[in-house]
Predicted model as a PDB file, atoms N, CA, C, CB and O in Angstrom, pLDDT in the B-factor column:
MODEL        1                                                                  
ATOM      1  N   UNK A   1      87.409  78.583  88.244  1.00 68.00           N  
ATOM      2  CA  UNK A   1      87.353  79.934  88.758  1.00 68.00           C  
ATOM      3  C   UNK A   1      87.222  79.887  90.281  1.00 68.00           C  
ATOM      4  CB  UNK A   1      86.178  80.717  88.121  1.00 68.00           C  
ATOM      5  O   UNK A   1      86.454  79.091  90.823  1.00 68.00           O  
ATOM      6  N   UNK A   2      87.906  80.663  90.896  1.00 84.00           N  
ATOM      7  CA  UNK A   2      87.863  80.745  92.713  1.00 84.00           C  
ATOM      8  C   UNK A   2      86.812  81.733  93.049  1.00 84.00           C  
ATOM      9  CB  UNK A   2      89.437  81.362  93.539  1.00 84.00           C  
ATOM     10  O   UNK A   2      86.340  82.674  92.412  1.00 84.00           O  
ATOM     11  N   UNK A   3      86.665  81.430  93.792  1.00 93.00           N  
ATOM     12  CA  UNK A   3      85.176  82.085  94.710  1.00 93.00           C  
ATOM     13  C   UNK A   3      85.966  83.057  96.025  1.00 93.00           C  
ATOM     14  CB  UNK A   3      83.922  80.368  95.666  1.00 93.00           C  
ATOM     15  O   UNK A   3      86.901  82.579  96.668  1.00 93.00           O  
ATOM     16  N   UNK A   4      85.676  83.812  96.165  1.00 95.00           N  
ATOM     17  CA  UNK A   4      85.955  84.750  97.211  1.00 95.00           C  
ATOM     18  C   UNK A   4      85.248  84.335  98.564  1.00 95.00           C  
ATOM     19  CB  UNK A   4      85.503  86.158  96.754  1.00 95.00           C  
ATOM     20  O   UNK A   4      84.074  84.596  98.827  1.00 95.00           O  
ATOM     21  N   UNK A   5      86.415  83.429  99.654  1.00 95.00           N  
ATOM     22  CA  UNK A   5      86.186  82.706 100.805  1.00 95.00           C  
ATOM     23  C   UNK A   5      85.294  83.796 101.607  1.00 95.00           C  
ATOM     24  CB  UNK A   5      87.607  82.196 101.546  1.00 95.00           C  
ATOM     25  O   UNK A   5      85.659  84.820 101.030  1.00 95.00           O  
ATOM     26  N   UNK A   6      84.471  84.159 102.458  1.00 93.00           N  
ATOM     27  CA  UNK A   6      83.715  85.001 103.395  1.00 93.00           C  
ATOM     28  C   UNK A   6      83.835  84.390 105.106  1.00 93.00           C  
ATOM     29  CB  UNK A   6      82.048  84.989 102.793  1.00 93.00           C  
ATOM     30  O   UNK A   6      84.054  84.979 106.165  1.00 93.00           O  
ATOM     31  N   UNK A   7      83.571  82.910 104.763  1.00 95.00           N  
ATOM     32  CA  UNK A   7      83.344  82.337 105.722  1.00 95.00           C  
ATOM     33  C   UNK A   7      84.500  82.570 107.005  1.00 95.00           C  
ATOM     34  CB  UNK A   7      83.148  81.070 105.218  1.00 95.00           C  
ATOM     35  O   UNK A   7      85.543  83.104 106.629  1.00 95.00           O  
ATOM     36  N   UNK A   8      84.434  82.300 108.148  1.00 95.00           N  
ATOM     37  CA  UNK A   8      85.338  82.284 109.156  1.00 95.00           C  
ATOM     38  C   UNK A   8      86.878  81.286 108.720  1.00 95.00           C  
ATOM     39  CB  UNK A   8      84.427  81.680 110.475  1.00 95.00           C  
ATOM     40  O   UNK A   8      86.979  80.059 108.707  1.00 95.00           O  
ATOM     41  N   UNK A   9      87.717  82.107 108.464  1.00 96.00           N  
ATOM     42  CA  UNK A   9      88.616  80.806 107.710  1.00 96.00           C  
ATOM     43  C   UNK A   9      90.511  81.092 108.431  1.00 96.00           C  
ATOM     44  CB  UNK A   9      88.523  81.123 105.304  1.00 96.00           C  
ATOM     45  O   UNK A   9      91.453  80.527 107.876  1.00 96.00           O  
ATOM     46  N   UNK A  10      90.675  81.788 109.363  1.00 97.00           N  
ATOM     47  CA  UNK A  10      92.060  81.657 109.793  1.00 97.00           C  
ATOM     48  C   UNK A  10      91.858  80.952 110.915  1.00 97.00           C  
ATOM     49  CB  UNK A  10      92.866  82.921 110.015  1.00 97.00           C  
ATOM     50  O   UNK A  10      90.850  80.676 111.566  1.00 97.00           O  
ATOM     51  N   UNK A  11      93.129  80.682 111.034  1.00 96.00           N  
ATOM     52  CA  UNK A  11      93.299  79.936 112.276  1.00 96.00           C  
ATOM     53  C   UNK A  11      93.800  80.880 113.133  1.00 96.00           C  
ATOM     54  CB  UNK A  11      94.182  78.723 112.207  1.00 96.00           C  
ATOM     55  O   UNK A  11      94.569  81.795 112.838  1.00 96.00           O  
ATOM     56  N   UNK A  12      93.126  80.510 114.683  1.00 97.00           N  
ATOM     57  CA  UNK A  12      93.641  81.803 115.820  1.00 97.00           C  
ATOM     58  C   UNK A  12      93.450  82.882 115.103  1.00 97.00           C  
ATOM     59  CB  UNK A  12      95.293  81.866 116.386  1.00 97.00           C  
ATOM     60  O   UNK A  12      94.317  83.414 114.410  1.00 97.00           O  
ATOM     61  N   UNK A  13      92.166  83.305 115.249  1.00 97.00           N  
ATOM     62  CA  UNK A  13      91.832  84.611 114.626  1.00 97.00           C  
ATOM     63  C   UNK A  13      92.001  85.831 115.844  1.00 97.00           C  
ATOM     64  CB  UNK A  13      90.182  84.518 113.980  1.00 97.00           C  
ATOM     65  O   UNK A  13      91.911  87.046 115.674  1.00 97.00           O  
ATOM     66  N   UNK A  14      92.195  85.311 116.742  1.00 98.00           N  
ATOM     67  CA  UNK A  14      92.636  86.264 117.825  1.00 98.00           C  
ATOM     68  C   UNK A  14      93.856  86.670 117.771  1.00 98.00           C  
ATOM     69  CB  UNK A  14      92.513  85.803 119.042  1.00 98.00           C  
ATOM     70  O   UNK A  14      94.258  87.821 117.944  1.00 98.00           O  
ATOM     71  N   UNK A  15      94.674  85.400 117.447  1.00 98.00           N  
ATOM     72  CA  UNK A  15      96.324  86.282 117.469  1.00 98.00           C  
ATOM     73  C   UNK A  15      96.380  86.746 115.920  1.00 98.00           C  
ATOM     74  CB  UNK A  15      98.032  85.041 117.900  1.00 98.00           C  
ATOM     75  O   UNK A  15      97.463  87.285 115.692  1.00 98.00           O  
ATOM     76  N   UNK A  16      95.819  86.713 115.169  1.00 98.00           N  
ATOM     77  CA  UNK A  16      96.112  87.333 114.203  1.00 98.00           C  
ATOM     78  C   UNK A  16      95.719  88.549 114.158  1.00 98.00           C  
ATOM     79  CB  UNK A  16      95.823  86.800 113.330  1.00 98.00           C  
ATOM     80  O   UNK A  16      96.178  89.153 113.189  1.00 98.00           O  
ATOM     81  N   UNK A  17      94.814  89.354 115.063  1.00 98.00           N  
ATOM     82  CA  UNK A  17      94.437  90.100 114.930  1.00 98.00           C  
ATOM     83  C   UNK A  17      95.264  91.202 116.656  1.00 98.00           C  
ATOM     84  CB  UNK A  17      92.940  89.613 114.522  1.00 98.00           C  
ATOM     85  O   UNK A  17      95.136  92.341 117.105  1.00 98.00           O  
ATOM     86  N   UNK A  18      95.729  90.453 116.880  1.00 98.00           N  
ATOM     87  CA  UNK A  18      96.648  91.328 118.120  1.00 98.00           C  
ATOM     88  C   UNK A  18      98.057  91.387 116.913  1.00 98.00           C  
ATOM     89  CB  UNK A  18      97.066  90.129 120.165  1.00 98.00           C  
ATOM     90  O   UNK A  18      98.685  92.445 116.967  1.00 98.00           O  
ATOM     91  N   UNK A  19      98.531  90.419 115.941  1.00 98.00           N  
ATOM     92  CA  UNK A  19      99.572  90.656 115.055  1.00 98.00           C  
ATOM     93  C   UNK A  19      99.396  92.014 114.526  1.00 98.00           C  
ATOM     94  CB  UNK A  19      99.629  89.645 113.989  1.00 98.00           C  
ATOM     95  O   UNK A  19     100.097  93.021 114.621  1.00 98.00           O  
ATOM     96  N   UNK A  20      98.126  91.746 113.867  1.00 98.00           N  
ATOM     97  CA  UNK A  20      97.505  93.088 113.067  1.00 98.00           C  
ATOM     98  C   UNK A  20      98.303  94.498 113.377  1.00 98.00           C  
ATOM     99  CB  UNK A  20      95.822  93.348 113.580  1.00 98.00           C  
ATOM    100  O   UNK A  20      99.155  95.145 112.767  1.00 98.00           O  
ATOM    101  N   UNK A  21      97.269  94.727 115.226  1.00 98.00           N  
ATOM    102  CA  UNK A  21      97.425  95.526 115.939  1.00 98.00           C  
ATOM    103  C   UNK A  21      98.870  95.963 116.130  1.00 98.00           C  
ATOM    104  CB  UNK A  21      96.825  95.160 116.872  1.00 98.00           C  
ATOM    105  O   UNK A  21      99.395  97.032 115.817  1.00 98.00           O  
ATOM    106  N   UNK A  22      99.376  94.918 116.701  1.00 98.00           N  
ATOM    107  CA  UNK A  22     101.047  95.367 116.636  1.00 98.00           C  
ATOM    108  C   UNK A  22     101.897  96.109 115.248  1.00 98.00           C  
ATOM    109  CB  UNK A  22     101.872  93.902 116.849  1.00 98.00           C  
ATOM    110  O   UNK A  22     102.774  96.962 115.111  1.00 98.00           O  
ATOM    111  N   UNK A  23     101.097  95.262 114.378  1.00 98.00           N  
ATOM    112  CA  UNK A  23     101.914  96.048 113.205  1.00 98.00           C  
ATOM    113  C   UNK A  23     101.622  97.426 112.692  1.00 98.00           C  
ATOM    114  CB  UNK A  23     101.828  95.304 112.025  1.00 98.00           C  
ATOM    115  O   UNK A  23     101.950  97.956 111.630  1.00 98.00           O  
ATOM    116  N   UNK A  24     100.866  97.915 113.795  1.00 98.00           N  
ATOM    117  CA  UNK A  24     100.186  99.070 113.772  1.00 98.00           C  
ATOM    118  C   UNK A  24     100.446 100.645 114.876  1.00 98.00           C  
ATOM    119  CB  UNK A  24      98.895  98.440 113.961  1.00 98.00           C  
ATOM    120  O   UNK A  24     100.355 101.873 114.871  1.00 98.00           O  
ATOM    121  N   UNK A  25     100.885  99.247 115.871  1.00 98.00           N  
ATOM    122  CA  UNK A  25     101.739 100.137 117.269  1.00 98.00           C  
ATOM    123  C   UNK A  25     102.968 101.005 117.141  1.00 98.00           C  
ATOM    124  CB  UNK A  25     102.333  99.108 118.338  1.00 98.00           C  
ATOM    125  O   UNK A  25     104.047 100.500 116.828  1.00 98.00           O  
ATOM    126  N   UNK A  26     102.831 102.327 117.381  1.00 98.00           N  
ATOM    127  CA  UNK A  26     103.745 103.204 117.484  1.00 98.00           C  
ATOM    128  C   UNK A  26     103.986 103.767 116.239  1.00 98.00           C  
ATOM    129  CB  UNK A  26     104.804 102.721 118.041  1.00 98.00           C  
ATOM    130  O   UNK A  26     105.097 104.284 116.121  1.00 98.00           O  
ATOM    131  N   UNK A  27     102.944 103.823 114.886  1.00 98.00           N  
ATOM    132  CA  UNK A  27     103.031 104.365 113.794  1.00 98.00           C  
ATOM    133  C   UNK A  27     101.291 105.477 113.729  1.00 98.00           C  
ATOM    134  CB  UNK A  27     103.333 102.962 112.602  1.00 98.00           C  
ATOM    135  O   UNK A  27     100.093 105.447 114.008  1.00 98.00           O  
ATOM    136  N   UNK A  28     102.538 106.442 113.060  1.00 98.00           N  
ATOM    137  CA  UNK A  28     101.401 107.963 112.607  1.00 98.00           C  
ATOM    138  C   UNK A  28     100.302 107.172 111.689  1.00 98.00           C  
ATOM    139  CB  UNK A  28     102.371 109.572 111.347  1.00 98.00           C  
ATOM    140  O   UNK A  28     100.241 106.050 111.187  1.00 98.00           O  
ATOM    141  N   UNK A  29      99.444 108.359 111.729  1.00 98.00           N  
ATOM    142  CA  UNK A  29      98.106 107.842 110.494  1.00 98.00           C  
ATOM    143  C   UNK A  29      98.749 106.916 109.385  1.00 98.00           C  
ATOM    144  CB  UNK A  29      97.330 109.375 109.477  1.00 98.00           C  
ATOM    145  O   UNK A  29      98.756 105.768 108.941  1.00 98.00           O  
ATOM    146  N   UNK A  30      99.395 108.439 109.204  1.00 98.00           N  
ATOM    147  CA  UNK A  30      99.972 108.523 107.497  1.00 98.00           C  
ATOM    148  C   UNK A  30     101.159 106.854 107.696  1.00 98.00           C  
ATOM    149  CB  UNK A  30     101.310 110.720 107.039  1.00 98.00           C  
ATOM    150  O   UNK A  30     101.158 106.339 106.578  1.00 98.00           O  
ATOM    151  N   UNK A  31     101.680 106.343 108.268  1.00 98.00           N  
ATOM    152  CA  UNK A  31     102.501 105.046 108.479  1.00 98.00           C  
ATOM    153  C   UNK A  31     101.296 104.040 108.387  1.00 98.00           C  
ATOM    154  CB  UNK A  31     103.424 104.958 110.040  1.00 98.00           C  
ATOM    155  O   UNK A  31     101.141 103.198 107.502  1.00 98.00           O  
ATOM    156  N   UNK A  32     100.561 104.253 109.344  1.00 98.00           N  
ATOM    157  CA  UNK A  32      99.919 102.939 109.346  1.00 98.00           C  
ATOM    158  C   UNK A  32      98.409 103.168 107.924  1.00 98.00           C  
ATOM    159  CB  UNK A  32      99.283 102.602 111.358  1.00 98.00           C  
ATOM    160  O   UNK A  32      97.657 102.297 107.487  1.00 98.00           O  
ATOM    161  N   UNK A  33      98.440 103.876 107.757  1.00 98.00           N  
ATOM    162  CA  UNK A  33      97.768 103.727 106.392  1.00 98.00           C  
ATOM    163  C   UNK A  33      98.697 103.401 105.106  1.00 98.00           C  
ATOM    164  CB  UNK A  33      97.032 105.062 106.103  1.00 98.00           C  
ATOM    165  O   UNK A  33      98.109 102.786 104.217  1.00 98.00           O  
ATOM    166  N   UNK A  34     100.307 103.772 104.825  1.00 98.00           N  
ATOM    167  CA  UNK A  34     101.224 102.692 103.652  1.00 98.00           C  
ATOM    168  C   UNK A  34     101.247 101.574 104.273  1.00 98.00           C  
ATOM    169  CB  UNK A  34     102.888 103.030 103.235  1.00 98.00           C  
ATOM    170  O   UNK A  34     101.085 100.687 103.435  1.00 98.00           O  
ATOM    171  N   UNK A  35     101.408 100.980 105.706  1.00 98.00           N  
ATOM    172  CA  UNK A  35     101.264 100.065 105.950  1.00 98.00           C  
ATOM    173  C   UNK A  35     100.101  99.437 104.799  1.00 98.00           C  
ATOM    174  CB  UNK A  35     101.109 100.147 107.279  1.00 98.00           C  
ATOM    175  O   UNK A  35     100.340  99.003 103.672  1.00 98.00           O  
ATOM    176  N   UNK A  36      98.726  99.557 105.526  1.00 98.00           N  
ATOM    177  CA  UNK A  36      97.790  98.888 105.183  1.00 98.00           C  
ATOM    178  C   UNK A  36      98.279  98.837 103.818  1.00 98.00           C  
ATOM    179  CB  UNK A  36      96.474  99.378 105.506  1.00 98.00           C  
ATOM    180  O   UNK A  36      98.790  97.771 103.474  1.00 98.00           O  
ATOM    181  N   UNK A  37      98.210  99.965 102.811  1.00 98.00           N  
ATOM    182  CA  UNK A  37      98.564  99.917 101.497  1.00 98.00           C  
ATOM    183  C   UNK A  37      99.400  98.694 101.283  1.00 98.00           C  
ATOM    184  CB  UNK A  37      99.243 101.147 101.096  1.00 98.00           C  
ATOM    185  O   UNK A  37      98.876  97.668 100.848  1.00 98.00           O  
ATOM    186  N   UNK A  38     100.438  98.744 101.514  1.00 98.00           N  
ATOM    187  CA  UNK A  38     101.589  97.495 101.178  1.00 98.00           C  
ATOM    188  C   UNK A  38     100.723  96.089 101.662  1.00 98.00           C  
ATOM    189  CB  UNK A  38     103.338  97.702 102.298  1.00 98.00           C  
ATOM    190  O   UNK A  38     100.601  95.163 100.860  1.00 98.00           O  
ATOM    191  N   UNK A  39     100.437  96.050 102.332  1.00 98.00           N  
ATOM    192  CA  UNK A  39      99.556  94.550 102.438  1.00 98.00           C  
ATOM    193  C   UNK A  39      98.592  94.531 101.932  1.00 98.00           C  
ATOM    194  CB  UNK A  39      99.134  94.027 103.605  1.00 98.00           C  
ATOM    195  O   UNK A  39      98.232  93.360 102.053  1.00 98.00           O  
ATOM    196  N   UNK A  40      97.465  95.324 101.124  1.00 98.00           N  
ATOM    197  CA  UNK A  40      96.634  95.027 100.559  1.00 98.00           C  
ATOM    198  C   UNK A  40      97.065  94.300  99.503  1.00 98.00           C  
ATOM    199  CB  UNK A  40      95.985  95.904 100.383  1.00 98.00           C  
ATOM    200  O   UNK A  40      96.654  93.256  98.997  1.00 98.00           O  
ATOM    201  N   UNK A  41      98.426  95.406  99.130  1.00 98.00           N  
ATOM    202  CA  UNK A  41      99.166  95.269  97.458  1.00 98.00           C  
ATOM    203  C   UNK A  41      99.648  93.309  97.579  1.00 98.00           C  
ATOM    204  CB  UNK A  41     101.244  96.772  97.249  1.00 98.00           C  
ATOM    205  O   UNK A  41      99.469  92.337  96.845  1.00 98.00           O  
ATOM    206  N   UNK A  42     100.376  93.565  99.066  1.00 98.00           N  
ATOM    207  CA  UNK A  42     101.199  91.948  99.287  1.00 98.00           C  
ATOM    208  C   UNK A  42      99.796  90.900  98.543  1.00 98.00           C  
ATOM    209  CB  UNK A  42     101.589  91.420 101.641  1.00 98.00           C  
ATOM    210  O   UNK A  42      99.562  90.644  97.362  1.00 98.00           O  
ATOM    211  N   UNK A  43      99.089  90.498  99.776  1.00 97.00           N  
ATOM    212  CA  UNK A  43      97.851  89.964  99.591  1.00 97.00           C  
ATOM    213  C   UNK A  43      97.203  89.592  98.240  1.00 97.00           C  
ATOM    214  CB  UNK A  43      97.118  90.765 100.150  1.00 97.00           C  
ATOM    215  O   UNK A  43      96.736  88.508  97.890  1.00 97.00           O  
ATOM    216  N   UNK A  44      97.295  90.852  97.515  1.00 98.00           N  
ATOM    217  CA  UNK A  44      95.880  90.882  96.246  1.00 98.00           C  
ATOM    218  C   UNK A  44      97.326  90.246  95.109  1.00 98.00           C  
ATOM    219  CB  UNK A  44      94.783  93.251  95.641  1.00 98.00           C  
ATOM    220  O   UNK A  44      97.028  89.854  93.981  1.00 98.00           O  
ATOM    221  N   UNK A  45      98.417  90.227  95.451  1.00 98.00           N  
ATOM    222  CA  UNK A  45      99.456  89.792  94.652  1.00 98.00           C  
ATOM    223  C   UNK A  45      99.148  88.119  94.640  1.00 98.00           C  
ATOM    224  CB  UNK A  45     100.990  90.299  95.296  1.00 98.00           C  
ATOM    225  O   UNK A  45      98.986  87.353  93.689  1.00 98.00           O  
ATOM    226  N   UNK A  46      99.135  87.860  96.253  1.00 97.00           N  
ATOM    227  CA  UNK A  46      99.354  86.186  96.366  1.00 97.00           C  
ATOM    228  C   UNK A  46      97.855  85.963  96.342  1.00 97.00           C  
ATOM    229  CB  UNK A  46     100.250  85.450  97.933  1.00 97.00           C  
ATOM    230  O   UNK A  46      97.549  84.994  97.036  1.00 97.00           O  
ATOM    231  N   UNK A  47      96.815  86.564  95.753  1.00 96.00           N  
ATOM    232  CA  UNK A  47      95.488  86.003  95.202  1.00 96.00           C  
ATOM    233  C   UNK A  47      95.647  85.312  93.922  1.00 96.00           C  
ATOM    234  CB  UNK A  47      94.451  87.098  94.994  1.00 96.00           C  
ATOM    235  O   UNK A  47      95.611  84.188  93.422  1.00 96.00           O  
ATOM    236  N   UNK A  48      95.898  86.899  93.561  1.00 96.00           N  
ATOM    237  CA  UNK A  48      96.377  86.916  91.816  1.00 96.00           C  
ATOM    238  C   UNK A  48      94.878  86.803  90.976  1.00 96.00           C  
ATOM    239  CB  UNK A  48      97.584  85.227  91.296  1.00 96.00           C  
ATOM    240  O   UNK A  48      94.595  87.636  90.114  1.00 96.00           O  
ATOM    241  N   UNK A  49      94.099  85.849  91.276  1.00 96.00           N  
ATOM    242  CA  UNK A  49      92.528  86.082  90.303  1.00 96.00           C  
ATOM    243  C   UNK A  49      91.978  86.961  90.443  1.00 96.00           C  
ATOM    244  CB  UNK A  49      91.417  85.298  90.404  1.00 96.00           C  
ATOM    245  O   UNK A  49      91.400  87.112  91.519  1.00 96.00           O  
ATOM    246  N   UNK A  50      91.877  88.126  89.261  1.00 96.00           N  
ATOM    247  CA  UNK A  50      91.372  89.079  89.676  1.00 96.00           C  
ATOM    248  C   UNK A  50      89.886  89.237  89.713  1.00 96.00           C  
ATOM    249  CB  UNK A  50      91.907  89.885  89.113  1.00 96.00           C  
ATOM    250  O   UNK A  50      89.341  90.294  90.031  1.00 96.00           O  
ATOM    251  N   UNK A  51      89.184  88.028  89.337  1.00 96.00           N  
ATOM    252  CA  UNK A  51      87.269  87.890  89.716  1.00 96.00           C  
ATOM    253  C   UNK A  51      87.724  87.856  91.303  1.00 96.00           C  
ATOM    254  CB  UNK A  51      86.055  85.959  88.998  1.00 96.00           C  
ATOM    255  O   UNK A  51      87.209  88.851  91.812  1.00 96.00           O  
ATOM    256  N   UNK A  52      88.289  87.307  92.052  1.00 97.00           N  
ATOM    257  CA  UNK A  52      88.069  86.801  93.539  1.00 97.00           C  
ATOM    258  C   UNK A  52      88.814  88.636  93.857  1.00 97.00           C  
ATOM    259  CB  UNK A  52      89.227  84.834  94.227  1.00 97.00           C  
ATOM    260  O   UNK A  52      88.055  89.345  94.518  1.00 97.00           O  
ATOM    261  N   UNK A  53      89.976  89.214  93.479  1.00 97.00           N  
ATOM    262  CA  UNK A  53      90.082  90.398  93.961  1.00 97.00           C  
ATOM    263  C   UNK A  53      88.604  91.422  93.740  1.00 97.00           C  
ATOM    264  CB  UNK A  53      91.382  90.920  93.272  1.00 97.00           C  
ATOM    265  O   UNK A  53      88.217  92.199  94.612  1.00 97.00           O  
ATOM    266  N   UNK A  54      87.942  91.238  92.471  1.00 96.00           N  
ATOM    267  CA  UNK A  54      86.915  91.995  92.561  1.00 96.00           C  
ATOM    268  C   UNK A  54      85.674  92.034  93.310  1.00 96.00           C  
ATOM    269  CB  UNK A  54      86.674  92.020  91.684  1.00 96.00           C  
ATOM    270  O   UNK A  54      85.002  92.926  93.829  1.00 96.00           O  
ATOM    271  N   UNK A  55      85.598  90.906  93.209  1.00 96.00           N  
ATOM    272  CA  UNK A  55      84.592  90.238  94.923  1.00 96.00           C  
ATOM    273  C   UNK A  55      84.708  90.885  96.010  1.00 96.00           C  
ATOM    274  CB  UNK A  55      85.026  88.756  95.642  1.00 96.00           C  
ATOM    275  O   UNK A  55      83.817  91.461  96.633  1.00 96.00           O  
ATOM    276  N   UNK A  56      86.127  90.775  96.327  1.00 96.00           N  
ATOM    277  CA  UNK A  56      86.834  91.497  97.303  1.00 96.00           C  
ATOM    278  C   UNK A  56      86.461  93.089  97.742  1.00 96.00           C  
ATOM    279  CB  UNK A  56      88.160  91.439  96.807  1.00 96.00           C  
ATOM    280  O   UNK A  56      85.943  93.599  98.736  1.00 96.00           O  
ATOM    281  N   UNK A  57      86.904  93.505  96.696  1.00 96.00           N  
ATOM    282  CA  UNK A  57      86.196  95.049  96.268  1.00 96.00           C  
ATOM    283  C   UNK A  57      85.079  95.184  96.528  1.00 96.00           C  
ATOM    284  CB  UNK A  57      86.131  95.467  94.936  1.00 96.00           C  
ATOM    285  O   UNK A  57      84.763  95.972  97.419  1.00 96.00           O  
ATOM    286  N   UNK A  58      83.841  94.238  95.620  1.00 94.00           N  
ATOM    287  CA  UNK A  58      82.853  94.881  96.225  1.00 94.00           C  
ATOM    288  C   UNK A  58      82.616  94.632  97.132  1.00 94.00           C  
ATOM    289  CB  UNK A  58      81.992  94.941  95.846  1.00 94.00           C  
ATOM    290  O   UNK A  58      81.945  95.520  97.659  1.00 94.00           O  
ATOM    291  N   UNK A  59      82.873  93.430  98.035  1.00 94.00           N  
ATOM    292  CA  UNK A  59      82.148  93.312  99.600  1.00 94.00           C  
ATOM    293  C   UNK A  59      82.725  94.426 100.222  1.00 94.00           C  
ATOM    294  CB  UNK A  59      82.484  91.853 100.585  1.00 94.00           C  
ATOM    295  O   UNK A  59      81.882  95.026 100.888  1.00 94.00           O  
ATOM    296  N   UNK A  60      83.863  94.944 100.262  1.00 95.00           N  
ATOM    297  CA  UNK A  60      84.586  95.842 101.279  1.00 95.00           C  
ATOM    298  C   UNK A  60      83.631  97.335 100.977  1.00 95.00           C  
ATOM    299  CB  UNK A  60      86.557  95.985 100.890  1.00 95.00           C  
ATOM    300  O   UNK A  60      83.515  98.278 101.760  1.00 95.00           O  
ATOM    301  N   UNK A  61      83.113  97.224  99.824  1.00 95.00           N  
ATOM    302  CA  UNK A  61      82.191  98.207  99.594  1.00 95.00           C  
ATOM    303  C   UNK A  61      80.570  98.631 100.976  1.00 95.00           C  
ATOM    304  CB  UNK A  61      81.695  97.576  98.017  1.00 95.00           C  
ATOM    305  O   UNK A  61      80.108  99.734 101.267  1.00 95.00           O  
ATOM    306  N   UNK A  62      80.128  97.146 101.520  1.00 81.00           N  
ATOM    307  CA  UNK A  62      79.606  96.988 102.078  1.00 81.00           C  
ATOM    308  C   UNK A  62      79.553  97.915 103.008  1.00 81.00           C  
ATOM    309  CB  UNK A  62      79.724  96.132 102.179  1.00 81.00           C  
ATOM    310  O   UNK A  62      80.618  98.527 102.922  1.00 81.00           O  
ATOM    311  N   UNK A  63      78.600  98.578 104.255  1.00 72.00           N  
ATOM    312  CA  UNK A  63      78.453  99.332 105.433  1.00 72.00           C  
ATOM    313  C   UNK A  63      77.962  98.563 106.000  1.00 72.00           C  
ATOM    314  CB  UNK A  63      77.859 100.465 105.514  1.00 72.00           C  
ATOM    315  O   UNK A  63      77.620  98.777 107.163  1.00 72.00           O  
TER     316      UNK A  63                                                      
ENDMDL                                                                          
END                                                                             
């Protein structure tokens, strides 16, 4: 069974996160929220275990 990683784990977490941003540049709410949608969907696809997607869930639950 896989464990839901937390720890600091990409590489260049800076450019991944100016990628992010860009894929975000020059789109309405409503765009960049199907955005997000479609990559959650991409993502939780190439997990596939759904204990580690539910993990997932609840931490994002977190404040």
């Amino acid at each position: 069974m896989a464990k839901l990683v937390t720890r600091p784990n990409i590489r260049a977490p800076d450019d991944f996160y100016a990628d992010l941003l860009a894929l975000h540049e020059g789109r309405s709410k409503e765009e960049s929220d199907a955005v997000n949608a479609r990559l959650i969907l991409i993502l939780a696809n190439h997990i596939g275990d759904r204990e580690v997607l539910a993990e997932a869930m609840e931490a994002a639950k977190v404040e």
